[in-house]
N, C-alpha and C positions, 0 to 999 in steps of 0.2 A: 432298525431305523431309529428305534426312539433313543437305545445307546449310542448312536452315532453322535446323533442331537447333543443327548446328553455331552459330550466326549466332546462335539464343536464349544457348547456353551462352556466348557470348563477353560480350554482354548482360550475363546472368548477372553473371560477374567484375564488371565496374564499377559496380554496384548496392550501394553502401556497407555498407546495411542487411542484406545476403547476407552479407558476409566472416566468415569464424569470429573468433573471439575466446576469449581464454583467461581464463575469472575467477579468480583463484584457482586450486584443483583442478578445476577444473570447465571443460570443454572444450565451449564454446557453437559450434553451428555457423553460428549468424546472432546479429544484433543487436536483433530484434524480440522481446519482453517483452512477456506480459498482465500488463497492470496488474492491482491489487487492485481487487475491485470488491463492493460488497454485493449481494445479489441476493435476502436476504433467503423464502429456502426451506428453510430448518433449523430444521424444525416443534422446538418445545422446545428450541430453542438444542441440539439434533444435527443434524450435516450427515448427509444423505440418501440414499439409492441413486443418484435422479438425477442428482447432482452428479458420478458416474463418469462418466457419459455425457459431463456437461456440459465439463466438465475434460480427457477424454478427448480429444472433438471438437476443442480448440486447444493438444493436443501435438503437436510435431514431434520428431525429434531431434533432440538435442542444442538444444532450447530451453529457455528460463528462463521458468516461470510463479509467477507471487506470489497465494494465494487469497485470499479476501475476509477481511477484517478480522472476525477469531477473537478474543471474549474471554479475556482471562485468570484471570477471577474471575466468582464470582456476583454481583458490584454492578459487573461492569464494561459489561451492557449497557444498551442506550438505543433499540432498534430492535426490531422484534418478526422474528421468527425468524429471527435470525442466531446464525452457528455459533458455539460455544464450546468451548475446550480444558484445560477444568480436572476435568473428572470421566472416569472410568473409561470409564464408555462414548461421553461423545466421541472419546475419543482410540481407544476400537476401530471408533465407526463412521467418523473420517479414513481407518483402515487401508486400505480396497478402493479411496477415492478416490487415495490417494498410490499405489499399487499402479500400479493401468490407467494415470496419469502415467509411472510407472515401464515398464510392460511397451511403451511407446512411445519408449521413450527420454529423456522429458522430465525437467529440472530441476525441484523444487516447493519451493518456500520457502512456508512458515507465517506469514500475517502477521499479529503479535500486540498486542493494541488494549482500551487502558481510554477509555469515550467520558466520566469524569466529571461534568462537569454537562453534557453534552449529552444529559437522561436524565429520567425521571419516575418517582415512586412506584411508578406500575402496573409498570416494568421491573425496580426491586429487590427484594431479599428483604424477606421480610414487609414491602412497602410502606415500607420506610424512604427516608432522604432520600438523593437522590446525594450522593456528595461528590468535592470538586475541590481547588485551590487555596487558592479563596475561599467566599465566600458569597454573592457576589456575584448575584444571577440572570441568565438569558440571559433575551430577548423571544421573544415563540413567533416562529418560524423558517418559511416555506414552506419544505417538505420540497424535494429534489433532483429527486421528478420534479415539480416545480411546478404538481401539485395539491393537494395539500393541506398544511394547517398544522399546525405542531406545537408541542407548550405546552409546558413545562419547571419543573420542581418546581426552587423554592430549593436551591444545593446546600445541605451543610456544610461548614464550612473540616476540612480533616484539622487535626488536632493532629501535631504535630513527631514526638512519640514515634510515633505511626502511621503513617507515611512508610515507613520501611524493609518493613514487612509488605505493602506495596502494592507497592516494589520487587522482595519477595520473589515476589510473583503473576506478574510478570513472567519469574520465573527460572523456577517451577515451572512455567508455561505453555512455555518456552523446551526444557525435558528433556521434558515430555510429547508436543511435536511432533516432537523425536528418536524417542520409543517409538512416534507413528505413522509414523515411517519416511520423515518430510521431511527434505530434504535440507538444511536451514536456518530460520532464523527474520527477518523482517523486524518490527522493531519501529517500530509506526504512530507517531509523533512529528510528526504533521501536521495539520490541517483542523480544528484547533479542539478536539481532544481534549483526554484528560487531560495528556498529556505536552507539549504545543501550549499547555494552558491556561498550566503551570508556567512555560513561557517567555517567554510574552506581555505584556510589562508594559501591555497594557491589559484581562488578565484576573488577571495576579498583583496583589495587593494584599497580600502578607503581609510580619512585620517580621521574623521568622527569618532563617535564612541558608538557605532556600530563596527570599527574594522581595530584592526590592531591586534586588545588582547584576545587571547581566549574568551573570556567574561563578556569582550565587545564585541565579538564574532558570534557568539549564542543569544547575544541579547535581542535581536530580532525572533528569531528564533522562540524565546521564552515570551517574548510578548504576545506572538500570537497564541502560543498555547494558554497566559491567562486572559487575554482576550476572551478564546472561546470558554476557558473553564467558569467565565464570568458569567457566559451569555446559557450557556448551557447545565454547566453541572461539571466538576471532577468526574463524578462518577460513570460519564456517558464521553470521555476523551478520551483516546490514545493518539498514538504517534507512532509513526514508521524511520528509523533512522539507518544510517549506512555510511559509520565514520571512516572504514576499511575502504570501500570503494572509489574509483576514482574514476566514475561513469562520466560522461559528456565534460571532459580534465577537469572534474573536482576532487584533487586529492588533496589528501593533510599531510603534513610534515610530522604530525602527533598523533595520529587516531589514537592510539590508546588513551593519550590526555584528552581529547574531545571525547570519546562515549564516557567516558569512566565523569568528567565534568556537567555532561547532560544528563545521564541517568541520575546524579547525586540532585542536580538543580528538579527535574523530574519529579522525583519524590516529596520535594518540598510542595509540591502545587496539587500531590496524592491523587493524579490521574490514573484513571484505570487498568491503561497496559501500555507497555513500551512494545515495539514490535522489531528488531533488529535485523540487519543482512550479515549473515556470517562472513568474516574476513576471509573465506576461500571464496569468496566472489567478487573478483577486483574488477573483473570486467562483467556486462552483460552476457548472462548465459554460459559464463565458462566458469567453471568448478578447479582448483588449482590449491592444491597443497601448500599451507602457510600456516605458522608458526604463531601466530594471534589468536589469544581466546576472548571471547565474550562475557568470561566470567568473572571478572570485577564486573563489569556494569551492568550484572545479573545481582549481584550481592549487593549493589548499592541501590540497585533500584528497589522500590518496596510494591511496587503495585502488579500484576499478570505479565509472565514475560514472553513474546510469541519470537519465533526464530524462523526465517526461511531463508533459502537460498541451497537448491539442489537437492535438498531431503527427495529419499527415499522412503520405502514402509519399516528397512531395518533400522536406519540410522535414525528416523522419525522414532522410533521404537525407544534407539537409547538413550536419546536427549530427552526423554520424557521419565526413565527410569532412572535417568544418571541425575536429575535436579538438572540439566542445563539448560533446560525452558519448560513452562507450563503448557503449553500450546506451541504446533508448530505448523505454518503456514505453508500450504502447496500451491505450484500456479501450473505450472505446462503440465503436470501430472492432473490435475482436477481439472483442465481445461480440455482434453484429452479423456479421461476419463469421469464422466456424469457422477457415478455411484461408484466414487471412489473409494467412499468408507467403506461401501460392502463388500467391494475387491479386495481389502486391507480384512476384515472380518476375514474371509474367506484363501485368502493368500492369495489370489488369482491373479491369472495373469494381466497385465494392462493394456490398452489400446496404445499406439504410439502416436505420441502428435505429430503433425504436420505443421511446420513451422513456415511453408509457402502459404498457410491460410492464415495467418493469426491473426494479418491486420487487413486482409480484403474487406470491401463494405458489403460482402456476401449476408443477407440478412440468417441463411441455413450451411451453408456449406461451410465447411471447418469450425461453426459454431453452434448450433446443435442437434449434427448429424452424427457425433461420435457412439457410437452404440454401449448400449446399456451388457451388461451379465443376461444371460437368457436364464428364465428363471424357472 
C-alpha cells in the first residue's frame, strides 16, 4: 500500500496540470481553473443560498475559480436569472458565496459582464431598448443548450457622450466585488457581448473614435479595463477575450490583428491574467479544427495566461507542458464533475454532463447533484 502511494505521488509530480504556479500574489496549487459559466439560478438577478454549496463543491486549495458572468448595471442583463453586482443586496447576498470559497482555501474572481444587444425589452428597465454599439439587430439565436430560440430587441446605438457612464458601470461593479470579499474581477470581453460587440468590426458600425480602427474598436474596451485597474489594482484584474469566435455574429475580419493588438495594449496597463478562447471554438460548445494559434498573443502578453475552450485532462496536460498557457480553464467538465482535480489526480473516470440542465432554475438538480469519487 504504502508503494502504491508512493508510486501515485511520483505520478502526481509529472502531471503538468498539478504543479503550483504563482499568479501574481496569489499562490495556486494547481493549474486547473472553473471557467465562468451561467447557470442561470439567481432568482431576481441575486445569487442564492445554493450557489454556496454549488461553489463550495469545486473549491480546492489554493485554486482559482471565475463565477458566472455578473451584471454590472440594470440594462446589462439578457438572461433570466442571472446574478448581478450593482445593488446593495447583491453584493451582500455574494458575501456567504465568496466566504465558503474562502473558508476552503479557494481563489474567487468576480466575472463582470454587460450582454448589450444580446438582450430584449422583457430584460430591461421599464422595457426599454438594449443598447450596444450599434443598432444594428442580432437574428434570434438557438440558446446554448440547443433547445430553444431566442429573439432579440433592436438595440440602440449609445451616443458618444454616454460611453464613459457605461464604463463607469464597470468600475462600480469592479469596487462592489471588493466589498463582497472576491479576490478580483474578470471583465467578460468575449462571446459576442457588449465589449466583444465594440470590437468586432462585423458588429461595430460607428463613425466616432470608438468604431473604425482597430485602435477605435478596443478603445472602449481599454477603457473599462483602466477604469477598473484605477478603482481596484492591476494586480487583482483579468480579462476573458474571444477574438476567434463569432458567438451571437460577432466575428472579425482580423482576429489575429485584434488578440495579438489587445494583449500588446494589455500589457501596458500589467493586469494580472488574460484569459483566451481558443480559435477551435468558433461556435458555442463546438470544438472544430483550425489553423489559428494563440501564440503571439501568449508572447506578447506579459501577465498569467489562462486558455479554455474544450480542454480535456490530456490536452490540459500539454498546453501546460508545451508553455501554451499558465493555467487552463474548465467549464462543462467542472460543472459535471465537483472534484475534478481529484479525477485528473487520479485519472478517473468523469461523470458526463447533462446539458438539458444547465440553465433550469432547479436550485439541486444538474447543479449540485453531480456525484463526487467515492472515496
Amino acid at each position: 500500500m504504502t508503494g502504491e502511494r508512493r508510486q501515485l505521488s511520483t505520478e502526481e509530480a509529472t502531471i503538468p496540470l498539478l504543479a503550483p504556479y504563482q499568479m501574481g500574489k496569489f499562490s495556486l496549487s494547481h493549474r486547473v481553473v472553473l471557467a465562468p459559466l451561467t447557470r442561470q439560478r439567481s432568482f431576481n438577478n441575486v445569487p442564492q443560498p445554493h450557489a454556496i454549496l454549488y461553489y463550495s463543491q469545486r473549491t480546492t486549495k489554493g485554486g482559482l475559480l471565475i463565477c458566472e458572468a455578473t451584471g454590472v448595471s440594470d440594462t446589462a442583463q439578457g438572461y433570466p436569472h442571472t446574478p448581478g453586482i450593482w445593488t446593495k443586496e447583491q453584493v451582500e447576498a455574494w458575501k456567504p458565496i465568496v466566504e465558503a470559497v474562502h473558508a476552503k482555501g479557494g481563489i474567487f474572481f468576480c466575472q463582470i459582464w454587460h450582454v448589450g444587444r444580446v438582450s430584449s425589452q422583457d430584460f430591461q428597465p421599464n422595457g426599454q431598448t438594449p443598447i450596444s454599439c450599434t443598432d444594428k439587430p442580432l437574428t434570434p439565436q438557438l440558446r446554448a443548450n440547443g433547445l430553444d430560440t431566442a429573439h432579440f430587441s433592436t438595440p440602440r446605438r449609445l451616443k458618444t457622450d454616454e460611453i464613459p457612464s457605461i464604463v463607469n458601470d464597470f468600475r462600480l461593479a469592479a469596487r462592489n466585488a471588493m466589498e463582497a470579499g472576491f479576490d478580483g474581477v474578470e471583465i467578460h470581453g468575449a462571446h459576442g457581448y457588449l465589449i466583444d460587440q465594440f470590437m468586432k468590426d462585423q458588429v461595430n458600425d460607428r463613425t466616432d473614435h470608438y468604431g473604425g480602427s482597430l485602435e477605435n474598436r478596443c478603445r472602449f474596451a481599454l477603457e473599462v479595463v483602466e477604469a477598473v485597474v484605477d478603482e481596484i489594482g492591476a494586480d487583482k484584474v483579468g480579462i476573458r477575450l474571444s477574438p476567434f469566435a463569432n458567438y451571437a455574429e460577432a466575428g472579425d475580419s482580423n482576429p489575429n490583428a485584434l488578440g495579438l493588438y489587445m494583449a500588446q495594449s494589455l500589457s501596458k496597463y500589467g493586469i494580472l491574467y488574460c484569459h483566451m478562447i481558443e480559435p477551435r471554438m468558433i461556435k458555442l460548445g463546438e470544438k472544430q479544427d483550425c489553423p489559428h494559434s494563440l501564440q503571439p498573443m501568449r508572447k506578447a502578453f506579459h501577465g498569467t495566461f489562462i486558455v479554455a475552450g474544450a480542454y480535456n485532462r490530456e490536452d490540459g496536460n500539454k498546453a501546460v507542458a508545451s508553455g501554451h498557457a499558465n493555467l487552463v480553464a474548465y467549464g462543462r467538465l467542472f460543472l459535471a464533475n465537483p472534484d475534478l482535480l481529484r479525477r485528473f489526480e487520479v485519472d478517473a473516470p468523469l461523470n458526463r454532463y447533462n446539458r438539458e440542465t444547465f440553465y433550469i432554475p432547479d436550485p439541486v438538480v444538474g447543479y449540485t447533484d453531480y456525484p463526487f469519487l467515492e472515496t
